[in-house]
C-alpha positions in Angstrom: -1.9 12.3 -1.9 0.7 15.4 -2.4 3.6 16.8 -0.7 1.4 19.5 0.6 -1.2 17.3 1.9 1.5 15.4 3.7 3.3 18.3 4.9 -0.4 19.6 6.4 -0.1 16.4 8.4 2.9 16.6 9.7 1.8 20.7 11.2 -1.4 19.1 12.9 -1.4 19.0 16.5 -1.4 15.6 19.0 -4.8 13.3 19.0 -6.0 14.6 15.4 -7.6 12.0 13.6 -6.2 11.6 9.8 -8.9 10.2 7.7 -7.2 8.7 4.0 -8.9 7.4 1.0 -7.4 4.8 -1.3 -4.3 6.7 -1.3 -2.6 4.1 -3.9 -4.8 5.9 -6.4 -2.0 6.6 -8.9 1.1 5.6 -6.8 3.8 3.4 -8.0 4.2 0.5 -6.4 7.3 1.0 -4.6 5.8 4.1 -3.1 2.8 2.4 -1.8 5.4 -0.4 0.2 7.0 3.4 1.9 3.4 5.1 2.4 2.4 3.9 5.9 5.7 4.4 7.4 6.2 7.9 5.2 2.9 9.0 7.1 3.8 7.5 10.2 7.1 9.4 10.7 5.1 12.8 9.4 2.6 12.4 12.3 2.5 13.9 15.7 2.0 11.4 18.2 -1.1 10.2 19.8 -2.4 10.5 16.4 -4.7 8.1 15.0 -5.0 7.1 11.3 -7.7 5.5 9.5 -7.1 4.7 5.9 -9.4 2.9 3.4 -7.3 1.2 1.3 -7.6 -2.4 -1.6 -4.2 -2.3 -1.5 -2.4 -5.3 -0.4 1.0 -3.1 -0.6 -0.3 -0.8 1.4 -1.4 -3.6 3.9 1.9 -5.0 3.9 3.2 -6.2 7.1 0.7 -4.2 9.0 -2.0 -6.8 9.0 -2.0 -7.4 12.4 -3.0 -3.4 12.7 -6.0 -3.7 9.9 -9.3 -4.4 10.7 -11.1 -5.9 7.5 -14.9 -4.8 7.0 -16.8 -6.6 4.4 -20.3 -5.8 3.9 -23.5 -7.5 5.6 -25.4 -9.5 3.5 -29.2 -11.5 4.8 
């Protein structure tokens, strides 16, 4: 995720929904431990964000925030 793309969040108006993919794809570690809280300062409020993620970085100290889907199996 860019600069741009994160400045185009941070212009969007109250109750958007902000949709992210895997957005530790080439980030450095460090910068995946600042993301949620980089994003969550950027955002209007009443905003919702759903982020797929495999990062336990990301995850952090936001688990109680994360609901975990695995896949259905018979």
């Amino acid at each position: 995720m860019n600069s741009f793309n994160l400045f185009k969040i941070s212009r969007q108006k109250s109750g958007t929904i902000f949709i992210i993919d895997e957005p530790e794809l080439s980030l450095h570690p460090k910068w995946q431990e600042d993301f949620l809280a980089a994003v969550e300062a950027l955002t209007p409020k009443n905003t919702q964000l759903i982020i797929a993620t495999h990062s336990p970085i990301i995850v952090g100290n936001n688990a109680d925030y994360c609901k975990v889907l695995l896949p259905y199996n018979n």
